[in-house]
NULUMLO-415991 format. One line per field, with one value per atom (N, C-alpha, C): residue number from 1; atom name; x, z, y. Coordinates in nm, 2 decimals, padded with zeros to 4 digits. Atoms other than C-alpha are relative to their C-alpha. Last residue first. Example, Ala and Ser with C-alpha at 12.3 -4.5 7.8 and 13.67 -1.06 7.14 Angstrom:
BEGIN
i = c(2, 2, 2, 1, 1, 1) .
at = c(N, CA, C, N, CA, C) .
xx = c(-00.09, 01.37, -00.08, 00.09, 01.23, 00.09) .
zz = c(00.00, 00.71, 00.08, 00.00, 00.78, 00.00) .
yy = c(-00.11, -00.11, 00.11, -00.12, -00.45, 00.12) .
//
This chain:
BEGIN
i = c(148, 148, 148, 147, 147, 147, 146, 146, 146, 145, 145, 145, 144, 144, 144, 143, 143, 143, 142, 142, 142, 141, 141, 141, 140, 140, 140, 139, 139, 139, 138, 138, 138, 137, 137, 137, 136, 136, 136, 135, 135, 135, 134, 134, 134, 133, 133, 133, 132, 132, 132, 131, 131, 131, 130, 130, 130, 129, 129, 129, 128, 128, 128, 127, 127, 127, 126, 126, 126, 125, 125, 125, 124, 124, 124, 123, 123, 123, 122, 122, 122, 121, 121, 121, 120, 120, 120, 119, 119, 119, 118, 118, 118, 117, 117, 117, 116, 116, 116, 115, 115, 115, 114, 114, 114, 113, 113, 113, 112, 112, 112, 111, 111, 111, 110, 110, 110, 109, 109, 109, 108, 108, 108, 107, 107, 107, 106, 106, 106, 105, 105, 105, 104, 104, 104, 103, 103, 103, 102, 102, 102, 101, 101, 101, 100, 100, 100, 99, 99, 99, 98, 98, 98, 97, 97, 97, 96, 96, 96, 95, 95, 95, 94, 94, 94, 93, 93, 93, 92, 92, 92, 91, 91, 91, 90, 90, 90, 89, 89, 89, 88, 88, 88, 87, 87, 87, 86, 86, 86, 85, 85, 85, 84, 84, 84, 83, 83, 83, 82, 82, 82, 81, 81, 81, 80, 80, 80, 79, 79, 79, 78, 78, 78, 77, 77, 77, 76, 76, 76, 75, 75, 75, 74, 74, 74, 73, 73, 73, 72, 72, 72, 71, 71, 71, 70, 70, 70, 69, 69, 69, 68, 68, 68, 67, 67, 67, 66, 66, 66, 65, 65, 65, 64, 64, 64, 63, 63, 63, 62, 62, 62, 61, 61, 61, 60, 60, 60, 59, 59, 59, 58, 58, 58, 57, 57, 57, 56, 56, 56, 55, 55, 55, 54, 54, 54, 53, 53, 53, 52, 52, 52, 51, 51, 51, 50, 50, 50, 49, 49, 49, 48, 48, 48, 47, 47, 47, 46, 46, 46, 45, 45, 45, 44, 44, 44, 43, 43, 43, 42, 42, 42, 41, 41, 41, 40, 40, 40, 39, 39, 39, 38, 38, 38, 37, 37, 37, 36, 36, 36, 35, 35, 35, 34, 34, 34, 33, 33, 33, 32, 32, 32, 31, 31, 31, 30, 30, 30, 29, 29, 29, 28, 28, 28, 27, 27, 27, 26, 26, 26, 25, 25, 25, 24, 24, 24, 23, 23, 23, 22, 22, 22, 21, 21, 21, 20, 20, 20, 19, 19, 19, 18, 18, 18, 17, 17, 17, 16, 16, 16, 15, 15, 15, 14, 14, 14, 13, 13, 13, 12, 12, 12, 11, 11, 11, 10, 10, 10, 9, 9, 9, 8, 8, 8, 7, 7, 7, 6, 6, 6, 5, 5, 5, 4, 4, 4, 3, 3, 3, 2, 2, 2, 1, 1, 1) .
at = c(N, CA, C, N, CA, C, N, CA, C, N, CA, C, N, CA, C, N, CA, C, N, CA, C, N, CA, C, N, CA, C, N, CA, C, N, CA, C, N, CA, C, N, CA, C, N, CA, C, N, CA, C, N, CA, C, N, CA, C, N, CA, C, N, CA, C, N, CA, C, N, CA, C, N, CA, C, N, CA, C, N, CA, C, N, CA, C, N, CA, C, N, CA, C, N, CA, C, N, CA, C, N, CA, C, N, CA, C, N, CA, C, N, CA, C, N, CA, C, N, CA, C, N, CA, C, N, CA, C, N, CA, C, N, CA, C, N, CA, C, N, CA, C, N, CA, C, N, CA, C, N, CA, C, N, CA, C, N, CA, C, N, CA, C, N, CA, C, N, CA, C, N, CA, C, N, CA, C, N, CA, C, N, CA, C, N, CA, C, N, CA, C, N, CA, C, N, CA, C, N, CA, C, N, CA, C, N, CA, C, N, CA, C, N, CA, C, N, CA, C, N, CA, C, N, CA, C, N, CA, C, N, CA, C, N, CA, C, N, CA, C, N, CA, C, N, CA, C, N, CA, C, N, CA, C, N, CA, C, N, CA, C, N, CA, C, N, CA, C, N, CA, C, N, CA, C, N, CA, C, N, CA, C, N, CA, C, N, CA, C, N, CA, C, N, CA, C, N, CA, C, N, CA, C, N, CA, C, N, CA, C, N, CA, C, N, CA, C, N, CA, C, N, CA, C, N, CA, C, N, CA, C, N, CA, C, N, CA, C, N, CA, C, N, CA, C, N, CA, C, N, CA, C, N, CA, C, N, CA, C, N, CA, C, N, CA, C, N, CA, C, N, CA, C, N, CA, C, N, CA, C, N, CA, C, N, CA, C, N, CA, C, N, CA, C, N, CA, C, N, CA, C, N, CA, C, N, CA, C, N, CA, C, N, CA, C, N, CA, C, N, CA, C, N, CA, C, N, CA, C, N, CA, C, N, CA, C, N, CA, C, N, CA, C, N, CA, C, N, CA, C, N, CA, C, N, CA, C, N, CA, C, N, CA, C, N, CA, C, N, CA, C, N, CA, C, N, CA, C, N, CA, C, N, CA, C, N, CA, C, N, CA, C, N, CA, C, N, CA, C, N, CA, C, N, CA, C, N, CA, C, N, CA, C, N, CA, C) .
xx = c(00.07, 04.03, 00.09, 00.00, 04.26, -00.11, -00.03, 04.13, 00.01, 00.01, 04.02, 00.13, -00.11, 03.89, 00.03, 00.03, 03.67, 00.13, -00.16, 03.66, -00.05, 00.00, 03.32, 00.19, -00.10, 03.32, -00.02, -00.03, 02.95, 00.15, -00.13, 02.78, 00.09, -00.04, 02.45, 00.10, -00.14, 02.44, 00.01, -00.01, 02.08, 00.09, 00.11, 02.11, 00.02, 00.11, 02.28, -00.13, 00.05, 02.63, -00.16, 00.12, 02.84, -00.10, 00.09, 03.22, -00.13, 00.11, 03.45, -00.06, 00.08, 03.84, -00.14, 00.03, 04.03, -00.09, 00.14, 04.23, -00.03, -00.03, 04.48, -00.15, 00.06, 04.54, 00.02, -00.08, 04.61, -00.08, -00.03, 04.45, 00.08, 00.01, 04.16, 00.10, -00.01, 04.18, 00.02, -00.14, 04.13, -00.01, -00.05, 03.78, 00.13, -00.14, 03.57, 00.11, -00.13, 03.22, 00.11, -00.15, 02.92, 00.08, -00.06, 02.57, 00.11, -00.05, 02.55, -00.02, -00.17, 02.59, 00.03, -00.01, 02.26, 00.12, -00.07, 02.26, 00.00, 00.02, 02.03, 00.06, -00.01, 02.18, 00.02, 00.19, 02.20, -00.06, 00.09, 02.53, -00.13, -00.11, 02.78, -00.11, -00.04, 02.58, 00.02, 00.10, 02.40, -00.01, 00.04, 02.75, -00.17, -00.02, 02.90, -00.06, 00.06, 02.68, 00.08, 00.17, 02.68, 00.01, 00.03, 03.09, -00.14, -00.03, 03.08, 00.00, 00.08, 02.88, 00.01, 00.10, 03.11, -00.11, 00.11, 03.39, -00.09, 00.14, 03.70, -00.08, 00.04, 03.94, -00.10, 00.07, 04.14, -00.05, 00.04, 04.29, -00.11, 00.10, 04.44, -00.03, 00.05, 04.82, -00.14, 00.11, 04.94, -00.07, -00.03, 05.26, -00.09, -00.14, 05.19, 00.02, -00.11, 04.83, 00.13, -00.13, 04.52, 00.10, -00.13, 04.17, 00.10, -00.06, 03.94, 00.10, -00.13, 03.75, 00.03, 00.04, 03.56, 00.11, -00.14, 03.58, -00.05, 00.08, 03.33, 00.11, -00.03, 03.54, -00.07, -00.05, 03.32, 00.05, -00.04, 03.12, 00.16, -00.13, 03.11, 00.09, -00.09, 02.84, 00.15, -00.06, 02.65, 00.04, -00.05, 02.67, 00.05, -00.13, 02.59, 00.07, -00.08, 02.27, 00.14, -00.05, 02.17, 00.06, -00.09, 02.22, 00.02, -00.11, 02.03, 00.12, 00.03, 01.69, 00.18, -00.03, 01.76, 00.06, -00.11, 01.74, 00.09, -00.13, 01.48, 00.15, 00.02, 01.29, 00.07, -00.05, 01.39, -00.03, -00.12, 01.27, 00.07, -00.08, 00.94, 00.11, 00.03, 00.87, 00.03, -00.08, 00.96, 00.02, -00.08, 00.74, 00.13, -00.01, 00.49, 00.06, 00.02, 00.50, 00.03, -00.13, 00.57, 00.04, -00.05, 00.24, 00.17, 00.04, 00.03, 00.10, -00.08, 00.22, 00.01, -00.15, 00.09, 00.10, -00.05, -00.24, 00.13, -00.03, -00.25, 00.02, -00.13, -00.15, 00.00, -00.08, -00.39, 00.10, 00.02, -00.69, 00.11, -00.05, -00.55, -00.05, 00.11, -00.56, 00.04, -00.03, -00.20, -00.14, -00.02, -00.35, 00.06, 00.15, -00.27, 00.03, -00.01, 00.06, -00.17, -00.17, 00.19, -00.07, 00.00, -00.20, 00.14, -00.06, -00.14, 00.02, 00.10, -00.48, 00.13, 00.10, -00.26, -00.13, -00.07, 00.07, -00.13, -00.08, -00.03, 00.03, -00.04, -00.27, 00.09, 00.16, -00.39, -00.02, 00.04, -00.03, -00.14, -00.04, 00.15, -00.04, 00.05, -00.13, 00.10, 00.12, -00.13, -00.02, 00.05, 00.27, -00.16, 00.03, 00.43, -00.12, 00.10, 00.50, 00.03, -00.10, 00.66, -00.11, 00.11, 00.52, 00.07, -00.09, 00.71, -00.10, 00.04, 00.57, 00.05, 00.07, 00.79, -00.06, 00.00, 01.05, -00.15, 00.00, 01.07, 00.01, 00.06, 01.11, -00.05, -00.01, 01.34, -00.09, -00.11, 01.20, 00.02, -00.03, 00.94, 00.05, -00.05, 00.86, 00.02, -00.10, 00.55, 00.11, 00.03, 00.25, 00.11, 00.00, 00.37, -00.02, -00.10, 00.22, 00.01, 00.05, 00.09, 00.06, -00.06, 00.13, -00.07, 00.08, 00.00, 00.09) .
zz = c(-00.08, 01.95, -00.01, -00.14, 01.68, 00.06, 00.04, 01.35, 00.17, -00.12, 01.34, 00.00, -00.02, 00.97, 00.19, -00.08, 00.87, 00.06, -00.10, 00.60, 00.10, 00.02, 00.51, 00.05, -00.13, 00.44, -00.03, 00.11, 00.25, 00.13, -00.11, 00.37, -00.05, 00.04, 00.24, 00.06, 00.03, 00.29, -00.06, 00.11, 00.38, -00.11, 00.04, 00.62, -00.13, -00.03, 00.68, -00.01, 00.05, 00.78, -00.02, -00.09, 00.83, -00.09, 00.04, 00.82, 00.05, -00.05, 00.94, -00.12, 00.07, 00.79, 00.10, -00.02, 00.94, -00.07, 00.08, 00.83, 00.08, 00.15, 01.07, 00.01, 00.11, 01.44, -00.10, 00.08, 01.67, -00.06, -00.13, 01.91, -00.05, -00.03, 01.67, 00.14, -00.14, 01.70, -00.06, -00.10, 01.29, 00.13, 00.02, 01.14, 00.05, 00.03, 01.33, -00.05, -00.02, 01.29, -00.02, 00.02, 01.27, 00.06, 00.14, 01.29, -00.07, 00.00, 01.64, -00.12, -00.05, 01.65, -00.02, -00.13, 01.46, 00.02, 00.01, 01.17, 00.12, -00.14, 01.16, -00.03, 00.00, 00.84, 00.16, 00.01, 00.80, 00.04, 00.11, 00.69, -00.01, 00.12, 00.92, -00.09, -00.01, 01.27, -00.17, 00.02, 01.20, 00.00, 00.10, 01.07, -00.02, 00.11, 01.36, -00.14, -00.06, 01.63, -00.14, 00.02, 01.45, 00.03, 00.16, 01.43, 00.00, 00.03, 01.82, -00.17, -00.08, 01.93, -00.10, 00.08, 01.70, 00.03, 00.00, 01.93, -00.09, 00.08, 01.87, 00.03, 00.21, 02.13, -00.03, 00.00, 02.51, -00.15, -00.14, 02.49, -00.03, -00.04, 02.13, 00.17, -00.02, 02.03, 00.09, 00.12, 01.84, 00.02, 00.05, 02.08, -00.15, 00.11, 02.22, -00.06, -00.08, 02.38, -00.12, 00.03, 02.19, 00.09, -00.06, 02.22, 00.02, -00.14, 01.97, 00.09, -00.09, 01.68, 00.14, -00.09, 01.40, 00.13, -00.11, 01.05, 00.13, -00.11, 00.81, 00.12, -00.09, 00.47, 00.13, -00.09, 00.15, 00.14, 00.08, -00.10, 00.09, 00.05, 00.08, -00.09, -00.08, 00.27, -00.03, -00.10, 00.06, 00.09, 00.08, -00.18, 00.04, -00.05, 00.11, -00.16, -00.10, 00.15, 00.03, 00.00, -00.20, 00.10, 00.05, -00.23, 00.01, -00.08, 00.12, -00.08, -00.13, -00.08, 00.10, 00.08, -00.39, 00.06, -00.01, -00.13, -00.10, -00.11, 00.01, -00.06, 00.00, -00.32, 00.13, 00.08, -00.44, 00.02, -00.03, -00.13, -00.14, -00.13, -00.10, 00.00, 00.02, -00.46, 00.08, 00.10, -00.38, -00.03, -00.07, -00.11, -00.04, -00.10, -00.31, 00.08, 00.08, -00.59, 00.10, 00.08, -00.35, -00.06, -00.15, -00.12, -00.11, -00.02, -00.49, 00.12, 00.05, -00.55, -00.01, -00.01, -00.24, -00.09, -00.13, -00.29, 00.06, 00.07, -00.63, 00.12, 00.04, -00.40, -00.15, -00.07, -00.18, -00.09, -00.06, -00.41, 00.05, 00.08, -00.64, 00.05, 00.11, -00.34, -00.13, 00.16, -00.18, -00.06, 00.10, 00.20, -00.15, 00.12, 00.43, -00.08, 00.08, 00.74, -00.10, 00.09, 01.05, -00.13, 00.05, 01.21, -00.06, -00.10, 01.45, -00.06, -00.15, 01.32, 00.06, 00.05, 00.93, 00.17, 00.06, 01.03, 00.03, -00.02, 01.29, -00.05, -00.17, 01.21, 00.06, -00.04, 00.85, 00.14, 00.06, 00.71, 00.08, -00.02, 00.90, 00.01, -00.11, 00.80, 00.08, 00.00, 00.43, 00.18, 00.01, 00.40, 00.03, -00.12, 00.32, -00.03, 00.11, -00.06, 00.17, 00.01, 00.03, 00.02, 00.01, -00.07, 00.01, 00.13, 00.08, -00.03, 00.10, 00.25, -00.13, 00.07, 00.53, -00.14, -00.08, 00.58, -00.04, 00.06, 00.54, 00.04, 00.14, 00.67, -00.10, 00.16, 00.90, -00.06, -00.04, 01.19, -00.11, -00.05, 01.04, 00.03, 00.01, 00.94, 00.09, -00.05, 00.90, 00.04, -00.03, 00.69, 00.10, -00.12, 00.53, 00.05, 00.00, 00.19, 00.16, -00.07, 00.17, 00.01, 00.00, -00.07, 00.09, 00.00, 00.00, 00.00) .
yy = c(-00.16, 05.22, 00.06, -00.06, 04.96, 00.07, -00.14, 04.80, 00.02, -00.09, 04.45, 00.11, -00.11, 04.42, -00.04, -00.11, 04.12, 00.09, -00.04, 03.89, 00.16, -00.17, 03.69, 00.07, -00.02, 03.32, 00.15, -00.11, 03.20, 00.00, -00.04, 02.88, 00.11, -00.14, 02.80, 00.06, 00.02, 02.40, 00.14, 00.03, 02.44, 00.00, 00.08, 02.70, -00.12, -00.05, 02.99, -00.08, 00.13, 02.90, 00.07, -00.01, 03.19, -00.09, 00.07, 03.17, 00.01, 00.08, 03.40, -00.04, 00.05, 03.56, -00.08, 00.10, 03.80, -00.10, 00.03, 04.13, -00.22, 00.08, 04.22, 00.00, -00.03, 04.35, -00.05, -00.10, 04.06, 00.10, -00.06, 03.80, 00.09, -00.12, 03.64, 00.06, -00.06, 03.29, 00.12, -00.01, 03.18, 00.06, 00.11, 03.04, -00.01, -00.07, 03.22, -00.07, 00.05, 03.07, 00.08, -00.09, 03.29, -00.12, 00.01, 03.12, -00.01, 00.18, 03.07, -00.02, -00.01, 03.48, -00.13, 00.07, 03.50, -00.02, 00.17, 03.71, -00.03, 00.05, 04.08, -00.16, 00.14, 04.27, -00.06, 00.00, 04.64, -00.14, 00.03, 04.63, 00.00, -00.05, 04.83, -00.02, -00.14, 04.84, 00.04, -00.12, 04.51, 00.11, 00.05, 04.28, 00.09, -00.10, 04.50, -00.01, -00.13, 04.34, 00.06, 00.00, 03.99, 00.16, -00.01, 04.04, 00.00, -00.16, 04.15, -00.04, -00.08, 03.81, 00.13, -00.01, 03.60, 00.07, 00.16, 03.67, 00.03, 00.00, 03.86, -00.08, 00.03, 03.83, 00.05, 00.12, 03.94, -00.04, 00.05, 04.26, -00.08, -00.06, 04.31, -00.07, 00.14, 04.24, 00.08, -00.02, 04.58, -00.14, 00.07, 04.59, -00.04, -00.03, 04.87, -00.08, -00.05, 04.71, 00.05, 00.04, 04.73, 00.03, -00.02, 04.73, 00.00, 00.09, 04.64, 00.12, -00.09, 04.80, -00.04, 00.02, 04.58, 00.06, -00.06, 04.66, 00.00, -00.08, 04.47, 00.05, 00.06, 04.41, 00.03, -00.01, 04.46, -00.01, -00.11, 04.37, 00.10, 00.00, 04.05, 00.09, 00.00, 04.12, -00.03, -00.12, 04.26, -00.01, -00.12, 04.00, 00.09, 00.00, 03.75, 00.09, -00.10, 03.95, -00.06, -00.12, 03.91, 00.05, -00.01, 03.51, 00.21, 00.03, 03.45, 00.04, -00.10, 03.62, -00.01, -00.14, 03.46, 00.10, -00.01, 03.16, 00.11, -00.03, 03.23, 00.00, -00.08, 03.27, 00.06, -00.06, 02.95, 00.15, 00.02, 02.79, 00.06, -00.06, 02.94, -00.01, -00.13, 02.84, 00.08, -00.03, 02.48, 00.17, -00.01, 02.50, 00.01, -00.11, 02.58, 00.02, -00.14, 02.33, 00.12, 00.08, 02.01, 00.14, -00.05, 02.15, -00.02, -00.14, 02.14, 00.05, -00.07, 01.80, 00.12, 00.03, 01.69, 00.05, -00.14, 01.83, -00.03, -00.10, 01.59, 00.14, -00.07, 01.33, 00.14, -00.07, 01.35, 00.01, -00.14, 01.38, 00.00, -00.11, 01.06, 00.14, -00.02, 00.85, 00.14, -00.03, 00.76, -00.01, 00.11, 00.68, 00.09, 00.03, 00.92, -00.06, 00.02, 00.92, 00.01, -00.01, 01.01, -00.02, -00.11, 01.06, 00.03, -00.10, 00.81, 00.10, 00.01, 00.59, 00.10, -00.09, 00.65, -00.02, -00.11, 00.51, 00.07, -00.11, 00.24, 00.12, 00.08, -00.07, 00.17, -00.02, 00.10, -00.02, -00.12, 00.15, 00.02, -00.18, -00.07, 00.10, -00.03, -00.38, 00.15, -00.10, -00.26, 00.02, 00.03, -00.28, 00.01, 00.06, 00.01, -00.12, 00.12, 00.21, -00.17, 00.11, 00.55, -00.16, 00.10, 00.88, -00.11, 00.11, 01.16, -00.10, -00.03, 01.49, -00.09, -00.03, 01.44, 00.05, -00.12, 01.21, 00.06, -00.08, 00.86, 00.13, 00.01, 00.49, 00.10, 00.06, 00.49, -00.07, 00.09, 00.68, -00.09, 00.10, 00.90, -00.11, 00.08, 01.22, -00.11, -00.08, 01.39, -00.09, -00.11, 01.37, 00.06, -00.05, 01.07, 00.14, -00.13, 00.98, 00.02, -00.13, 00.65, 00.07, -00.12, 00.33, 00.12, -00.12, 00.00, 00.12) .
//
């Protein structure tokens, strides 16, 4: 018997998939715990209508993810530390203060548990981060630290 699952479940699919179970499964368990509906030709034409639309969401986020790592890469974000004589900063960069400068400089709200640093930060120089956004959207940005 075939049924579309409504939400995912432990190895045997994810949601919004049609996978091909036997009938007692499907009538004993899937479809009485609300995981799953039978494959009629109503559900799955509203399946390919949910297929269609979500699709459409996702090419539209991600148009959306490709303009703001444009503008983030248009340029370096400069970040201003502390410094002793030597030009070694007091204590480090954290992902915290790139999110805060990534809203001051660009406009742009990122989650700090997004931002990876890819080298320790305990100098001035240019740096490099990473910021994951999802959905194997991973861009690297460079960042300035610049004396107070």
């Amino acid at each position: 018997m075939e049924v579309i699952l409504i939400q995912d479940v432990d190895n045997l699919g994810g949601r919004n998939e049609l996978v091909k179970v036997k009938n007692g499964y499907a009538r004993n368990y899937l479809i009485p715990q609300k995981f799953a509906v039978e494959a009629s030709p109503t559900n799955l034409k509203q399946l390919a209508e949910k297929v269609k639309v979500q699709s459409k969401k996702e090419s539209a986020m991600l148009a959306q993810i490709n303009s703001v790592i444009a503008v983030l890469k248009e340029s370096p974000i400069k970040l201003g530390a502390k410094t002793g004589t030597s030009g070694k900063i007091f204590g480090s960069v954290t992902s915290l203060q790139i999110a805060r400068a990534i809203r001051d400089q660009k406009g742009y709200e990122i989650d700090r548990k997004r931002i990876s640093i890819v080298d320790e930060v305990k100098e001035l120089g240019t740096y490099k981060a990473s910021i994951d956004f999802g959905n194997g959207n991973v861009t690297e940005i460079e960042f300035e630290v610049v004396g107070e």
